[in-house]
PDB file with one MODEL, atoms N, CA, C and O in Angstrom:
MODEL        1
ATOM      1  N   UNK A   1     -10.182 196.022  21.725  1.00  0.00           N
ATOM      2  CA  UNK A   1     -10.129 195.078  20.621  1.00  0.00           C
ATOM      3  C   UNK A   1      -8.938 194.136  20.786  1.00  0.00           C
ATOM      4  O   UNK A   1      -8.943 192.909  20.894  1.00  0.00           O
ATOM      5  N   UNK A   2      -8.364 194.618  20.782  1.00  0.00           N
ATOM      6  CA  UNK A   2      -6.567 193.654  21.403  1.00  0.00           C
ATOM      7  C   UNK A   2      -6.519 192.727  22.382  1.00  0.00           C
ATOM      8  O   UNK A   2      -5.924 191.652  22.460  1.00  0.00           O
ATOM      9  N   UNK A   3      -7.474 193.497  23.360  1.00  0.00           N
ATOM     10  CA  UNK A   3      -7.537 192.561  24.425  1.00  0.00           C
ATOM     11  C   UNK A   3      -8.067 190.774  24.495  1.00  0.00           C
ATOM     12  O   UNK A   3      -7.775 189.735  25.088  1.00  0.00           O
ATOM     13  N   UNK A   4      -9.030 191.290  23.447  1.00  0.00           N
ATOM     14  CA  UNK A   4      -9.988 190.225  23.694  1.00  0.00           C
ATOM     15  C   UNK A   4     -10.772 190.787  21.963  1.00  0.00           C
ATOM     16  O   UNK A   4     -11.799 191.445  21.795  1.00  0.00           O
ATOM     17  N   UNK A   5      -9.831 190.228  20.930  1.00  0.00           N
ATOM     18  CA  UNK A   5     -10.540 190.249  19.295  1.00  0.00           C
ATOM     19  C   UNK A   5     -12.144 189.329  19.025  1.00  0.00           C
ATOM     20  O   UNK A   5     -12.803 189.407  17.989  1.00  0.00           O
ATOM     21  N   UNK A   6     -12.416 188.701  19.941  1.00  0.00           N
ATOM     22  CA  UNK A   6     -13.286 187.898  20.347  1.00  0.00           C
ATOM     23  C   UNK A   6     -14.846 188.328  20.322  1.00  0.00           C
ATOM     24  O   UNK A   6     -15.879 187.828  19.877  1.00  0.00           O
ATOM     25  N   UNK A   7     -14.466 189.611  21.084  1.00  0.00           N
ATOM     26  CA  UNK A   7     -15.864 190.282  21.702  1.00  0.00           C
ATOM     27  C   UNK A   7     -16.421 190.819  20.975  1.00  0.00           C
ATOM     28  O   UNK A   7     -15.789 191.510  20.176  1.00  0.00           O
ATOM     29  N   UNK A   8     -18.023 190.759  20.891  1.00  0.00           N
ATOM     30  CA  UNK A   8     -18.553 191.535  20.078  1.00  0.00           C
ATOM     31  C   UNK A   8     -18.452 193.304  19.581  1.00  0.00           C
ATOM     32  O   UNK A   8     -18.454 194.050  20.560  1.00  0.00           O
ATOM     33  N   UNK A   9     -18.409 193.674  18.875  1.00  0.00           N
ATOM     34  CA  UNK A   9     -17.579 195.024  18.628  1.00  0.00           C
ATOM     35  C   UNK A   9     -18.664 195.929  17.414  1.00  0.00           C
ATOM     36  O   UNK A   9     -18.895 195.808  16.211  1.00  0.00           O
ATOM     37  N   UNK A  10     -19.138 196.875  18.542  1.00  0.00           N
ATOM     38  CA  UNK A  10     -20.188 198.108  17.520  1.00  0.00           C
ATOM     39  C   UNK A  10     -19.514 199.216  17.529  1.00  0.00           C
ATOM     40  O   UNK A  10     -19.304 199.799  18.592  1.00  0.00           O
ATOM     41  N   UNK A  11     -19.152 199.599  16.571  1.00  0.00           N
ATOM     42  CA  UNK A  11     -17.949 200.683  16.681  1.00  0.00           C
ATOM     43  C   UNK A  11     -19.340 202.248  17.189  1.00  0.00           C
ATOM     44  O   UNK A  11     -18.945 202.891  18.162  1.00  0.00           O
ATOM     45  N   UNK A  12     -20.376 202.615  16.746  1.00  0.00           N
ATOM     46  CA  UNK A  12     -20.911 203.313  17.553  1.00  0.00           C
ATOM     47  C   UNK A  12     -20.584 203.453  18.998  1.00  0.00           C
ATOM     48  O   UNK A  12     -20.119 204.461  19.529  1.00  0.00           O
ATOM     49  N   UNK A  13     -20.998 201.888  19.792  1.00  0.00           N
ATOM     50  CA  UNK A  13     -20.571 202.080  20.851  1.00  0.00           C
ATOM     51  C   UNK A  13     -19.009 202.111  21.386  1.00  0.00           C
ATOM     52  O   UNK A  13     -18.832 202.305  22.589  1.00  0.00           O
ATOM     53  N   UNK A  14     -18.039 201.952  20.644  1.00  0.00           N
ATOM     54  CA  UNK A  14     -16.864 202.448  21.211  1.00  0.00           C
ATOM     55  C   UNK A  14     -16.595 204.084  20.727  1.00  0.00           C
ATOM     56  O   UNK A  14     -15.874 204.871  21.339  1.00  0.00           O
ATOM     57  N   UNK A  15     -17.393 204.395  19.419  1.00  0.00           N
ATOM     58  CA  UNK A  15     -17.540 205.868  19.447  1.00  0.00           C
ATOM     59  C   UNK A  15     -17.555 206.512  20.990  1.00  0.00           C
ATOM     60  O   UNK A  15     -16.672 207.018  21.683  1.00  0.00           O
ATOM     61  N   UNK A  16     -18.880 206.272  21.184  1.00  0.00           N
ATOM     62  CA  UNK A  16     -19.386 206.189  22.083  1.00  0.00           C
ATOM     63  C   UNK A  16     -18.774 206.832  23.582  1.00  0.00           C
ATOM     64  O   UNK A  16     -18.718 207.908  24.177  1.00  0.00           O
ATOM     65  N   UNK A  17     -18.401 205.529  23.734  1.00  0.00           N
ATOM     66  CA  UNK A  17     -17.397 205.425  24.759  1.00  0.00           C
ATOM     67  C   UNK A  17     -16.541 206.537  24.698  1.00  0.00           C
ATOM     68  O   UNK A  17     -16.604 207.299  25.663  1.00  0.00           O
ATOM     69  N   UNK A  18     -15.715 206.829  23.746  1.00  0.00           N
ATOM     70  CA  UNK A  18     -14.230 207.684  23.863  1.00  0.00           C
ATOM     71  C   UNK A  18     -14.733 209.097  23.963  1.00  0.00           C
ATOM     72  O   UNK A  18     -14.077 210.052  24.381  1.00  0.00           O
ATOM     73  N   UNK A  19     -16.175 209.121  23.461  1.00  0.00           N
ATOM     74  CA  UNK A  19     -16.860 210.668  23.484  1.00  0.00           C
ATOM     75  C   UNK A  19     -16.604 211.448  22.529  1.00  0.00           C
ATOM     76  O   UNK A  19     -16.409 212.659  22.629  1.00  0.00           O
ATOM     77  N   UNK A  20     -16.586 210.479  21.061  1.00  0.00           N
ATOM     78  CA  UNK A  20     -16.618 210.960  19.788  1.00  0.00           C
ATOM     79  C   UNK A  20     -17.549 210.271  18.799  1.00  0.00           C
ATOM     80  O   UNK A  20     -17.856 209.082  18.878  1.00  0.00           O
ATOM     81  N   UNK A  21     -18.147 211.458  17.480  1.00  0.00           N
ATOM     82  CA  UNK A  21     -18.862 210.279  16.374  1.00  0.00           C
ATOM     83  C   UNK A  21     -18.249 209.247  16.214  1.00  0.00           C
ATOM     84  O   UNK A  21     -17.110 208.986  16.601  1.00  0.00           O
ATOM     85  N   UNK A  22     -19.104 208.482  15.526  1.00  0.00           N
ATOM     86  CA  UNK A  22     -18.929 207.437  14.621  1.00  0.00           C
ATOM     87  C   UNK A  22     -17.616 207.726  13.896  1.00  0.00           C
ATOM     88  O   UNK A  22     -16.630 206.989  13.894  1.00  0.00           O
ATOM     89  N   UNK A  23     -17.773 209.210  13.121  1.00  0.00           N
ATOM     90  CA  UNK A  23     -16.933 209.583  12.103  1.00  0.00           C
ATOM     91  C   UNK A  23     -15.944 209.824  12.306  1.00  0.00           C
ATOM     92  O   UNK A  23     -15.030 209.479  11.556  1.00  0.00           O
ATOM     93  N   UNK A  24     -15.746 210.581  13.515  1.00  0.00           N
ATOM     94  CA  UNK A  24     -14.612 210.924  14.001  1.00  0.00           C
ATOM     95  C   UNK A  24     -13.532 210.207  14.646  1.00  0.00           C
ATOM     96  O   UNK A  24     -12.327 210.456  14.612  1.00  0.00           O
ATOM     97  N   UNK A  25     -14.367 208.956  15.445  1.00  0.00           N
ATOM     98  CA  UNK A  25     -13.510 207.865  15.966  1.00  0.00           C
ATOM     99  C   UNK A  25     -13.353 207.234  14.825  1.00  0.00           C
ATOM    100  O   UNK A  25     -12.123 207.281  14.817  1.00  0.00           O
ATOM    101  N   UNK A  26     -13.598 206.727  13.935  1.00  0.00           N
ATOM    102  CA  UNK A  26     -12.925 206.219  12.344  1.00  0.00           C
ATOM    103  C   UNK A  26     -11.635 207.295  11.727  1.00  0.00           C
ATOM    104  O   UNK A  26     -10.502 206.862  11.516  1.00  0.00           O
ATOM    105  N   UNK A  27     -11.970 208.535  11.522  1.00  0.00           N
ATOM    106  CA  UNK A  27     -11.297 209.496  11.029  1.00  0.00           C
ATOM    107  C   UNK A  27      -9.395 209.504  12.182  1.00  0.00           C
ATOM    108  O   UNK A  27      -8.249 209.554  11.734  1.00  0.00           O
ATOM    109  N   UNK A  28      -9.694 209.458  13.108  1.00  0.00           N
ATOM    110  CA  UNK A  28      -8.808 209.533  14.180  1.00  0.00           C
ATOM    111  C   UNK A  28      -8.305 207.956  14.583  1.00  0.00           C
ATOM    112  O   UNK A  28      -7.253 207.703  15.170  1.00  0.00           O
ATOM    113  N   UNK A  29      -9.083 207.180  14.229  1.00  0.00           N
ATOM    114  CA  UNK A  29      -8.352 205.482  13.927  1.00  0.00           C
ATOM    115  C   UNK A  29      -7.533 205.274  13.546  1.00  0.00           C
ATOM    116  O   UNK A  29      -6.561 204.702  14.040  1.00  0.00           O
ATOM    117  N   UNK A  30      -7.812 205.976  11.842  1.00  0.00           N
ATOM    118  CA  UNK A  30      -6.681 205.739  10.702  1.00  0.00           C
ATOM    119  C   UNK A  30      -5.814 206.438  10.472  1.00  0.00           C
ATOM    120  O   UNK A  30      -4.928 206.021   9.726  1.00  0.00           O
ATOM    121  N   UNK A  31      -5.728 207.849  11.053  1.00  0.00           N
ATOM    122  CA  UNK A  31      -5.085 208.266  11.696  1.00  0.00           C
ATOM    123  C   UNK A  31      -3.528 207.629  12.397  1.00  0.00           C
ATOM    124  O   UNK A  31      -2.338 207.653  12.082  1.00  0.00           O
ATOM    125  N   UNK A  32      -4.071 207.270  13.120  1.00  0.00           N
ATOM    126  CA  UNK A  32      -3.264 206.702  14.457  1.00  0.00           C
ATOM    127  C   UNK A  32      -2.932 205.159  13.588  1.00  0.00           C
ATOM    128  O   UNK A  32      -1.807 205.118  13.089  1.00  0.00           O
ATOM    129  N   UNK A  33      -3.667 204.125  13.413  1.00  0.00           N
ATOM    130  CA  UNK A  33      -3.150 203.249  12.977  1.00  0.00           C
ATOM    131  C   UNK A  33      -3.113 202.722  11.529  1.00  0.00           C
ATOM    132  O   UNK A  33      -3.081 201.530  11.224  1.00  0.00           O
ATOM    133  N   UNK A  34      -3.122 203.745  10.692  1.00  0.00           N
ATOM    134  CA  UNK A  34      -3.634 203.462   9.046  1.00  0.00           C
ATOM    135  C   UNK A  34      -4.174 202.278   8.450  1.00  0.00           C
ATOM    136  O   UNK A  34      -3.692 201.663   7.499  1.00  0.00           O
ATOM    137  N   UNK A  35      -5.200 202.015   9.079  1.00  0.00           N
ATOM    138  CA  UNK A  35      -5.927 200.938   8.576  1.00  0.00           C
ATOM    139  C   UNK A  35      -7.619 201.114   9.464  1.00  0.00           C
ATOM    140  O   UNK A  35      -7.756 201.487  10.629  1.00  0.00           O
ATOM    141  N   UNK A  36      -8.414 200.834   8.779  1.00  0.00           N
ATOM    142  CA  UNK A  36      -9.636 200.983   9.376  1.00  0.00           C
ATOM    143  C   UNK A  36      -9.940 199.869  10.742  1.00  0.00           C
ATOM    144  O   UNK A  36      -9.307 198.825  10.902  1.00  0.00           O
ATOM    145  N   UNK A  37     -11.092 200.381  11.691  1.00  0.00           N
ATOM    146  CA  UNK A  37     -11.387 199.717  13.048  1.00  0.00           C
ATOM    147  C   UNK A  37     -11.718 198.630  12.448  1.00  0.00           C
ATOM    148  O   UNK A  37     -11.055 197.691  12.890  1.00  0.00           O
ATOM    149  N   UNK A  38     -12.641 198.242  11.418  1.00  0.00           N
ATOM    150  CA  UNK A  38     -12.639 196.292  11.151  1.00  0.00           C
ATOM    151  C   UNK A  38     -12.070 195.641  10.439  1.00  0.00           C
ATOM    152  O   UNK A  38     -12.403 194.496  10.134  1.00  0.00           O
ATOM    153  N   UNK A  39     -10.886 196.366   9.939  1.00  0.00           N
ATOM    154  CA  UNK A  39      -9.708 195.928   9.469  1.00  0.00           C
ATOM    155  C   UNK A  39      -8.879 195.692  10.199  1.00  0.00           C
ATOM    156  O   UNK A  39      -8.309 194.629   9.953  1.00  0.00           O
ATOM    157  N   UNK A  40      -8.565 196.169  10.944  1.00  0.00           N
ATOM    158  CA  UNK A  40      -8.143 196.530  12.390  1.00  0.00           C
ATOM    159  C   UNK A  40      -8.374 194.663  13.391  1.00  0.00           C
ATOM    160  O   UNK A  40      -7.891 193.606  13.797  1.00  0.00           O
ATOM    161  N   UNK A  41      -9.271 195.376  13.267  1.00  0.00           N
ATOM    162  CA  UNK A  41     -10.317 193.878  14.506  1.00  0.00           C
ATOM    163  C   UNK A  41     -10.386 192.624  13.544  1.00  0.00           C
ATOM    164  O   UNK A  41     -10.713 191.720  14.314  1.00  0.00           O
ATOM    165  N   UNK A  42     -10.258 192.079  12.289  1.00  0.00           N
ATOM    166  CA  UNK A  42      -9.962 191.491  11.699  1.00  0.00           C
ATOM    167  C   UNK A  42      -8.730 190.950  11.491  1.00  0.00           C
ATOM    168  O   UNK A  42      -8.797 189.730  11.345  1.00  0.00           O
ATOM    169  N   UNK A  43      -7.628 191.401  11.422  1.00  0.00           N
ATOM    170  CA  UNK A  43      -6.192 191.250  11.770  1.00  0.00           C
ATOM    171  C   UNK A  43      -6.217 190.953  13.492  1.00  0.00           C
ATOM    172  O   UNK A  43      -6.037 189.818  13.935  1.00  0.00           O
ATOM    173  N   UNK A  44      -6.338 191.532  13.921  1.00  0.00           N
ATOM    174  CA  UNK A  44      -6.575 190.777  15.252  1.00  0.00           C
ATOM    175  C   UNK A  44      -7.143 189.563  15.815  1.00  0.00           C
ATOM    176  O   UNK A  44      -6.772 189.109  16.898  1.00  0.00           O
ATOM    177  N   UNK A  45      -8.315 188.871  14.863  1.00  0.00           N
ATOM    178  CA  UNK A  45      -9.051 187.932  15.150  1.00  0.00           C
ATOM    179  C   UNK A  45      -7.893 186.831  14.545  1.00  0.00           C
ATOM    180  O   UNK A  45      -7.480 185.888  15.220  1.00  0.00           O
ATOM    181  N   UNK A  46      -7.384 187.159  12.967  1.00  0.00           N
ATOM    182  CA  UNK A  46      -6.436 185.749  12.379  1.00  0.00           C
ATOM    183  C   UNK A  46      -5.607 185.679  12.941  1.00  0.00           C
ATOM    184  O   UNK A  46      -5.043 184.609  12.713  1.00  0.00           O
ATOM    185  N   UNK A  47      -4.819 186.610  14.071  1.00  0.00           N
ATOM    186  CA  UNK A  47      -3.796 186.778  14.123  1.00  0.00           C
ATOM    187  C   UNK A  47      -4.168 185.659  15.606  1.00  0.00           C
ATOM    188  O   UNK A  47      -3.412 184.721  15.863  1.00  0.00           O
ATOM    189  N   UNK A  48      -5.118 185.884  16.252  1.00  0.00           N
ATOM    190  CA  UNK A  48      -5.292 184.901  17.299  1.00  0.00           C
ATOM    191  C   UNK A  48      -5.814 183.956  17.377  1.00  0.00           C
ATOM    192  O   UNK A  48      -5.833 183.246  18.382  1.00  0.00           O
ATOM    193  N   UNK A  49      -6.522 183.666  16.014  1.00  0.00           N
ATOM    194  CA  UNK A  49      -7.065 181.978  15.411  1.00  0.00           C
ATOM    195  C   UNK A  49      -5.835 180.853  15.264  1.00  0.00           C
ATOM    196  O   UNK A  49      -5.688 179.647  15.462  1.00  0.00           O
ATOM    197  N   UNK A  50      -4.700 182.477  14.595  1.00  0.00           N
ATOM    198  CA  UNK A  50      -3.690 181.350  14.093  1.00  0.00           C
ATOM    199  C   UNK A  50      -2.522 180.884  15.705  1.00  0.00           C
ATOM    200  O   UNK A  50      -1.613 180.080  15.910  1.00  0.00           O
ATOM    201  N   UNK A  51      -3.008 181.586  16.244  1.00  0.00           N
ATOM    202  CA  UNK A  51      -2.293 181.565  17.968  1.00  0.00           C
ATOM    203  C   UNK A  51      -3.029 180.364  18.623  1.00  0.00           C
ATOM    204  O   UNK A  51      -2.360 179.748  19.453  1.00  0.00           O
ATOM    205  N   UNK A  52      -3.939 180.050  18.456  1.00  0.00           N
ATOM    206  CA  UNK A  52      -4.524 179.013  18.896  1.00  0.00           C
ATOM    207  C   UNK A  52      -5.003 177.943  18.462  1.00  0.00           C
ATOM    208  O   UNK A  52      -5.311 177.061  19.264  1.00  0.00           O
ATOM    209  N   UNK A  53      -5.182 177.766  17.054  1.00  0.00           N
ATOM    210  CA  UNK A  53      -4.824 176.557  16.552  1.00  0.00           C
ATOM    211  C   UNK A  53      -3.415 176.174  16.617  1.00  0.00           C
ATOM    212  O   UNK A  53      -3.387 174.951  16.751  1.00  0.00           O
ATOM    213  N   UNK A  54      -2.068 176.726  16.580  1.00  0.00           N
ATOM    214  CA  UNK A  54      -0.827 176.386  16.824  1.00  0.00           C
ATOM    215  C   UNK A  54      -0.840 175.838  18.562  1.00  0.00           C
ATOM    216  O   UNK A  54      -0.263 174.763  18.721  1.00  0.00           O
ATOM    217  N   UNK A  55      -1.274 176.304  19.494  1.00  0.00           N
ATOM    218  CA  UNK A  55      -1.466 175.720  20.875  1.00  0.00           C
ATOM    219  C   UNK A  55      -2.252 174.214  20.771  1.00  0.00           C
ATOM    220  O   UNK A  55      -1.996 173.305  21.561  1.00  0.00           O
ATOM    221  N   UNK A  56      -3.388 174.073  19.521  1.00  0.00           N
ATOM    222  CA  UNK A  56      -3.762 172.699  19.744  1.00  0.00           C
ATOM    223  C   UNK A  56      -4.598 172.611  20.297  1.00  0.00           C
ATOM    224  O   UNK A  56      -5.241 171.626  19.935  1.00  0.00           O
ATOM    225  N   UNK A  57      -5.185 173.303  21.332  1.00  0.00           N
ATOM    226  CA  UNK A  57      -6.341 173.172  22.641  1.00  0.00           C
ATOM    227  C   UNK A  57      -7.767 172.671  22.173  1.00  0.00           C
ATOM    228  O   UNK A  57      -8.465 171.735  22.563  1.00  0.00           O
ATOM    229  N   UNK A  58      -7.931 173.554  21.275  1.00  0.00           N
ATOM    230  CA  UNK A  58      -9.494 173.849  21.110  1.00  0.00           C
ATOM    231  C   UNK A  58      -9.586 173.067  19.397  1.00  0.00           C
ATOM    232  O   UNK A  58      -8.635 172.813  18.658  1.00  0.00           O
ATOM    233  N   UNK A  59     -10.880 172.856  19.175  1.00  0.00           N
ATOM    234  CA  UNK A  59     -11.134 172.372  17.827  1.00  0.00           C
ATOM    235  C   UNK A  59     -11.108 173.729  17.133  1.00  0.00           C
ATOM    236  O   UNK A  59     -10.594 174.617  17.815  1.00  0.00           O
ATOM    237  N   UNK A  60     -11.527 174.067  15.992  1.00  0.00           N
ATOM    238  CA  UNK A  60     -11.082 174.636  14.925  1.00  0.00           C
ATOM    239  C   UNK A  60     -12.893 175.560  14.744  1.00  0.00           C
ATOM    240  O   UNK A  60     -13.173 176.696  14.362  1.00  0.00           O
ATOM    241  N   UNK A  61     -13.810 174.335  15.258  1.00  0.00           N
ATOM    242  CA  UNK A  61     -14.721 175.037  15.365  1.00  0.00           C
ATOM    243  C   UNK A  61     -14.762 176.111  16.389  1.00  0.00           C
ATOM    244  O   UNK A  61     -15.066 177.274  16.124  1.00  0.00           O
ATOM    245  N   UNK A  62     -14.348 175.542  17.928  1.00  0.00           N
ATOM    246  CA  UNK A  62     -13.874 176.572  19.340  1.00  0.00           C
ATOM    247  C   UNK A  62     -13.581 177.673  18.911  1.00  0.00           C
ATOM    248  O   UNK A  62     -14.284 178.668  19.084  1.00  0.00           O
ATOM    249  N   UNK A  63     -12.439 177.657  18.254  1.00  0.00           N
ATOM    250  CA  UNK A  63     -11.658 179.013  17.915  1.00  0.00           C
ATOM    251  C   UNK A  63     -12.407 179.655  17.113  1.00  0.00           C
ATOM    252  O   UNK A  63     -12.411 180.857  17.380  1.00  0.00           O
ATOM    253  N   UNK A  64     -13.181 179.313  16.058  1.00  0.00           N
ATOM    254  CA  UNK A  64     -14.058 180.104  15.184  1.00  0.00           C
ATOM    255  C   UNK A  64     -14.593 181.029  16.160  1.00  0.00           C
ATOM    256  O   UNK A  64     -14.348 182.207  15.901  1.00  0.00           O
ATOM    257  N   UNK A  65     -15.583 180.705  17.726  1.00  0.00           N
ATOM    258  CA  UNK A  65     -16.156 180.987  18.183  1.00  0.00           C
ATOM    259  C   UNK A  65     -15.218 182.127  18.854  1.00  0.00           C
ATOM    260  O   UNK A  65     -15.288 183.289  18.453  1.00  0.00           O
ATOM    261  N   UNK A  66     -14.574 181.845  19.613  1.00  0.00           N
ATOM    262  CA  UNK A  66     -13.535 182.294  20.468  1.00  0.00           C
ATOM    263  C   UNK A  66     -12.386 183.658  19.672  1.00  0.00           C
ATOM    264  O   UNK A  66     -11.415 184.176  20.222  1.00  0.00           O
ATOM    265  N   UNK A  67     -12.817 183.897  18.528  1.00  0.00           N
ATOM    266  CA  UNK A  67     -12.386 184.399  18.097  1.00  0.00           C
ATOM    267  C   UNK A  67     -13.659 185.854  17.025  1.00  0.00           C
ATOM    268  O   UNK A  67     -13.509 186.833  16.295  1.00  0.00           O
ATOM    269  N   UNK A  68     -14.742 185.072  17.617  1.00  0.00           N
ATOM    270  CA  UNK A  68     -15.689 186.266  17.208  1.00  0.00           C
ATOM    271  C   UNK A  68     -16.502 185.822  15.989  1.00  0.00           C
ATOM    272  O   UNK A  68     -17.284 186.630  15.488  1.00  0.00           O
ATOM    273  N   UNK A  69     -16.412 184.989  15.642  1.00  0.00           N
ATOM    274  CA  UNK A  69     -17.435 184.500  14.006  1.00  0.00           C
ATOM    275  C   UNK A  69     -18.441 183.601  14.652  1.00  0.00           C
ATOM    276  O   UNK A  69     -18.543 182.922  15.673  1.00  0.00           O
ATOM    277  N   UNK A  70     -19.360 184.007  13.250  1.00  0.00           N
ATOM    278  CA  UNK A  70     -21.034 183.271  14.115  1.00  0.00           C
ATOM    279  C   UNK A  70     -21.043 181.870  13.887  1.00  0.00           C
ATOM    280  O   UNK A  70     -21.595 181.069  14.642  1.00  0.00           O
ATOM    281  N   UNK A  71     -20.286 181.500  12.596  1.00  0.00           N
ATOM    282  CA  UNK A  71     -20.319 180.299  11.919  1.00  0.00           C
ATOM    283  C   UNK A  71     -18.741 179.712  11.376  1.00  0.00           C
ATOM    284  O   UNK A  71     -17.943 180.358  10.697  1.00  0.00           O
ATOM    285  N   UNK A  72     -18.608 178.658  11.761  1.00  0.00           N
ATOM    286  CA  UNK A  72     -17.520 178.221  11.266  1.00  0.00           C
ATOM    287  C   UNK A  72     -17.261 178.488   9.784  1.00  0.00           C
ATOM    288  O   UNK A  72     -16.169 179.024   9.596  1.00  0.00           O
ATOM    289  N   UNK A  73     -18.091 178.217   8.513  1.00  0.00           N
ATOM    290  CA  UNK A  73     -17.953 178.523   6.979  1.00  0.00           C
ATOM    291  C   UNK A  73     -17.400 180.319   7.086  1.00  0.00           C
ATOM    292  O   UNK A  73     -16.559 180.485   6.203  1.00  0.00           O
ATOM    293  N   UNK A  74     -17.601 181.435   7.768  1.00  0.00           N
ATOM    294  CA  UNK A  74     -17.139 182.300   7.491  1.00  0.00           C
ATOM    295  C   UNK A  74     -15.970 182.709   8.105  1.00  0.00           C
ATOM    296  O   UNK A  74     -15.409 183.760   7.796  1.00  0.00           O
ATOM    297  N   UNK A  75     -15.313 181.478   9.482  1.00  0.00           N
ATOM    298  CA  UNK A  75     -14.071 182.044   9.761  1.00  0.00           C
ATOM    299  C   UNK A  75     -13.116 180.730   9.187  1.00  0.00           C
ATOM    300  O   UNK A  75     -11.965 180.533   9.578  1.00  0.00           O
ATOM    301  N   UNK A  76     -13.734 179.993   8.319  1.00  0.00           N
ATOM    302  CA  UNK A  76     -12.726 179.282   7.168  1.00  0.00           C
ATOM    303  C   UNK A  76     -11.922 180.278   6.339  1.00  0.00           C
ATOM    304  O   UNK A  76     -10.781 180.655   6.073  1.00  0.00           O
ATOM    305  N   UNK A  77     -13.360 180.494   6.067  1.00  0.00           N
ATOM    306  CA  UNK A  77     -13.222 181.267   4.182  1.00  0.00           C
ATOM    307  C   UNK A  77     -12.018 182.608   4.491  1.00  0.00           C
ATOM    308  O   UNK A  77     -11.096 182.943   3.747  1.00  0.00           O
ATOM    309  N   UNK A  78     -12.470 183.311   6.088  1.00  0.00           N
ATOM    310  CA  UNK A  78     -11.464 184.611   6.089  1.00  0.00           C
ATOM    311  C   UNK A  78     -10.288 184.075   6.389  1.00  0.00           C
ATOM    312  O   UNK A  78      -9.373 184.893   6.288  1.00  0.00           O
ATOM    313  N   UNK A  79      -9.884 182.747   6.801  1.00  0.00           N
ATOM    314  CA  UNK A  79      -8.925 182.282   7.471  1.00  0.00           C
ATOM    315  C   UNK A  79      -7.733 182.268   5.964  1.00  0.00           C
ATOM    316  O   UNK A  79      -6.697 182.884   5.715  1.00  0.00           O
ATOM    317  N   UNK A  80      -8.556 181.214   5.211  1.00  0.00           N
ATOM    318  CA  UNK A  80      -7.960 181.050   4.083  1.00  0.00           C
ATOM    319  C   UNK A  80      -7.532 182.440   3.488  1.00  0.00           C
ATOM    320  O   UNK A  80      -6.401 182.699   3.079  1.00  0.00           O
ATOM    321  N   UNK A  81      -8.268 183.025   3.499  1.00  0.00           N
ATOM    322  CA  UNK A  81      -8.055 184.622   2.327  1.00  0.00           C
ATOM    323  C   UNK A  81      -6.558 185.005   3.159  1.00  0.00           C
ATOM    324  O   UNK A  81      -5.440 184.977   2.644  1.00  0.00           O
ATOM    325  N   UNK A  82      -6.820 185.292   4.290  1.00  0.00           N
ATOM    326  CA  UNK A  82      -5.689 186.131   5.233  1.00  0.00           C
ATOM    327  C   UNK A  82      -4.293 185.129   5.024  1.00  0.00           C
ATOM    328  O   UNK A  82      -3.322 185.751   4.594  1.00  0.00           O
ATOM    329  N   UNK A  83      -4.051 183.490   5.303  1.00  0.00           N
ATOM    330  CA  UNK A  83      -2.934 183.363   5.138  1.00  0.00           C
ATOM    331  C   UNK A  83      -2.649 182.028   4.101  1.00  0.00           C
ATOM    332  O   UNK A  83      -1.555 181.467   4.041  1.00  0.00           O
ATOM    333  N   UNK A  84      -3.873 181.624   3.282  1.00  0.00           N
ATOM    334  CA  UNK A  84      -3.676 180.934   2.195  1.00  0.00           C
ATOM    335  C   UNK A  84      -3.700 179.513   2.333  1.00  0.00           C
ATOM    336  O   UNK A  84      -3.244 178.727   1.502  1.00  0.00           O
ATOM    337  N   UNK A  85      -4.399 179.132   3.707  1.00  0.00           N
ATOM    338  CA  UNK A  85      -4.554 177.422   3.386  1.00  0.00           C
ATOM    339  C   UNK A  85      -5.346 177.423   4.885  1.00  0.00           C
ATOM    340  O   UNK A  85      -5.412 178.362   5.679  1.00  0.00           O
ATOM    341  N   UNK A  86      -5.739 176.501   4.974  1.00  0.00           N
ATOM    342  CA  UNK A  86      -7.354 176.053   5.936  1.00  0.00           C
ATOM    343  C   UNK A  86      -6.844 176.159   7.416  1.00  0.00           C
ATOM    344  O   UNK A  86      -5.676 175.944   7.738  1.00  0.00           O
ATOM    345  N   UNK A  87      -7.622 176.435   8.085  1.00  0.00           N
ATOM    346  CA  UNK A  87      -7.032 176.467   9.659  1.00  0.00           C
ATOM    347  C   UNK A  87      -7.078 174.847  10.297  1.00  0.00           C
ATOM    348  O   UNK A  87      -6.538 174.402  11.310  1.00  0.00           O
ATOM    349  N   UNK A  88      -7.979 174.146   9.239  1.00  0.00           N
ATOM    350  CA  UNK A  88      -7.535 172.937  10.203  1.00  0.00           C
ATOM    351  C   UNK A  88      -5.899 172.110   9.639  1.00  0.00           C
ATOM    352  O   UNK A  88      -5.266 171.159  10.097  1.00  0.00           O
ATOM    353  N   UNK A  89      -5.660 173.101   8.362  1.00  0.00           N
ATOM    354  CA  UNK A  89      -4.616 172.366   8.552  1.00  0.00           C
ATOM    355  C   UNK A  89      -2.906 172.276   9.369  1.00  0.00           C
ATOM    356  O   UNK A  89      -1.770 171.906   9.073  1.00  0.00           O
ATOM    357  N   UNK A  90      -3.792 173.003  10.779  1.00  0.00           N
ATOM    358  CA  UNK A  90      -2.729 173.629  11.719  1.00  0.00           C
ATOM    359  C   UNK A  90      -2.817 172.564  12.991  1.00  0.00           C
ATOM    360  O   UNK A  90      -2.085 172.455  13.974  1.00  0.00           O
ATOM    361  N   UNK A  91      -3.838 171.923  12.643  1.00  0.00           N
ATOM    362  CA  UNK A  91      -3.925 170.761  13.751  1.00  0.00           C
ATOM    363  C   UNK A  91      -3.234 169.491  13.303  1.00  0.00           C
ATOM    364  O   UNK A  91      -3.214 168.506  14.042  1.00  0.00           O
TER     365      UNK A  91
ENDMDL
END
């Protein structure tokens, strides 16, 4: 998730992967980082929207993408909630 907040992310399949439930890789998440896996991966996504609209590169739509949302209107709206004013107004 860190690597790349971007990528599509089924927590089954990272269950999966580690060779635990669903439940258990959640249970042992919060655990370890007290906060849930798409809470988790959510803080990770603003945290690198707001990393790259500050670089300038990409439009505002790019980064929506590049950052894992299907549609620009829903990585506004989380943008706003998380730090309180529009991501384009970082360009």
């Amino acid at each position: 998730m860190e690597a790349d907040p971007g990528m599509s992310f089924h927590l089954q399949t990272v269950a999966e992967n580690a060779g635990m439930s669903r439940s258990k890789f959640q249970q042992l998440f919060y655990l370890l980082f007290a906060q849930h896996p798409y809470s988790c991966l959510q803080e990770l996504r603003m945290q690198r929207a707001r990393e790259l609209l500050e670089e300038q590169q990409w439009s505002v739509k790019e980064i929506s993408y590049k950052t894992g949302f299907k549609n620009l209107s829903s990585f506004s709206t989380a943008f706003k909630r998380r730090f309180g004013f529009k991501p384009s107004s970082l360009l």
